[in-house]
C-alpha atoms as one frame of an Amber mdcrd trajectory, in Angstrom:
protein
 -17.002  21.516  -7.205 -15.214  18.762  -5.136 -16.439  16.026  -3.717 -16.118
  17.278  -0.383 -17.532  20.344  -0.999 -20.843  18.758  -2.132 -20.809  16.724
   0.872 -20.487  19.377   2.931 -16.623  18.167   4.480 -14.877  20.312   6.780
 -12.342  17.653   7.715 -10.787  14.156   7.079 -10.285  12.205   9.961  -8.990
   8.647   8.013  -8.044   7.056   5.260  -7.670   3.923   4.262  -5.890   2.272
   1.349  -5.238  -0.975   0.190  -2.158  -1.954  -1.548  -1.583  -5.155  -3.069
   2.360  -6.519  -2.475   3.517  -6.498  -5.763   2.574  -2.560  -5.665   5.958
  -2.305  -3.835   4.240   0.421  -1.459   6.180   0.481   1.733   3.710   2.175
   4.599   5.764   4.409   6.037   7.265   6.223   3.293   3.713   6.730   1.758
   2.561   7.961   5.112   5.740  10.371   5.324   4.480  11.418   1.279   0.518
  12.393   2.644   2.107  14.715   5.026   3.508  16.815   2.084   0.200  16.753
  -0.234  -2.059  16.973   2.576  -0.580  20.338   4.415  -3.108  22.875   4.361
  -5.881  20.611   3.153  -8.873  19.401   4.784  -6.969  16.354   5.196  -3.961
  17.821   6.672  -4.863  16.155  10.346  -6.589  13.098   9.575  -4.380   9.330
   9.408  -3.229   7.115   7.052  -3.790   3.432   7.329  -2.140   1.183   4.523
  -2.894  -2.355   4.242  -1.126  -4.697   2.606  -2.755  -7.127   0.205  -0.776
 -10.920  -0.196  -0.206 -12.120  -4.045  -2.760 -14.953  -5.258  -2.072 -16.636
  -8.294  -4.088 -18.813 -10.679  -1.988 -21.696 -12.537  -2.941 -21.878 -16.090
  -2.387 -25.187 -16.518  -4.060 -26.681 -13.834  -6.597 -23.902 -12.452  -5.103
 -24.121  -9.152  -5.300 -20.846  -7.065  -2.555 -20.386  -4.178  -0.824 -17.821
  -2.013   2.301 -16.856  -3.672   5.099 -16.919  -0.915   8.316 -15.092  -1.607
   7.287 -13.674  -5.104   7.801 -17.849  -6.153   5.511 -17.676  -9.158   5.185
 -21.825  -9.592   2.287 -23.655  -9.004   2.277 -25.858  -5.845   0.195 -28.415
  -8.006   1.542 -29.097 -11.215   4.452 -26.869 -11.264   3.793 -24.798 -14.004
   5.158 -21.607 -14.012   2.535 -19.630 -15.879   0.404 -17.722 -13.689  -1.988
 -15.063 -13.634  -2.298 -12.892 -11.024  -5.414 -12.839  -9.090  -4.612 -10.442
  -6.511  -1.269  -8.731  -5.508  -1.760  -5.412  -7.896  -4.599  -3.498  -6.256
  -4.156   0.392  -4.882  -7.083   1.730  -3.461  -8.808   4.328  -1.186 -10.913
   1.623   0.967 -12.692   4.527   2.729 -12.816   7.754   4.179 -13.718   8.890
   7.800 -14.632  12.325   7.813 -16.794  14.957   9.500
């Protein structure tokens, strides 16, 4: 039984998903993608909103966390160049509006 179905769904009015930059997602062709999967589902009607998470880093030298700008993976600090990613790789469903 889906999750809907226990719920008691009949339709999907939103969705919302979060999609961190380095996920390469570009909105609209996603958006053009639901249209496919979602034909003749409880879903079918309801919108798509994407947004777009920026990259944070974390130097590993210095500790230093920092907006990455332009994919430049370099801490603004020391300079170091090893990095771990803090945020920049998420894909989510946020939530769902639905009736």
């Amino acid at each position: 039984m889906s999750t809907a179905t226990q719920n008691n769904v009949k339709e999907v009015r939103k969705i919302n998903i979060r999609a961190g930059k380095l996920r390469g997602i570009v909105p609209e062709q996603l958006e053009f993608c639901f249209g496919f999967v979602a034909k003749d589902t409880i879903v079918e009607k309801a919108k798509l909103e994407v947004e777009t998470l920026p990259v944070k880093g974390k130097c590993k030298k210095c500790q230093h966390e920092f907006w990455v700008e332009e994919f430049r993976f370099i801490c603004p600090e020391c300079e170091h160049e090893d990095i771990d990613v803090l945020q920049g790789m998420e894909l989510m469903v946020a939530n769902i509006e639905a009736l």
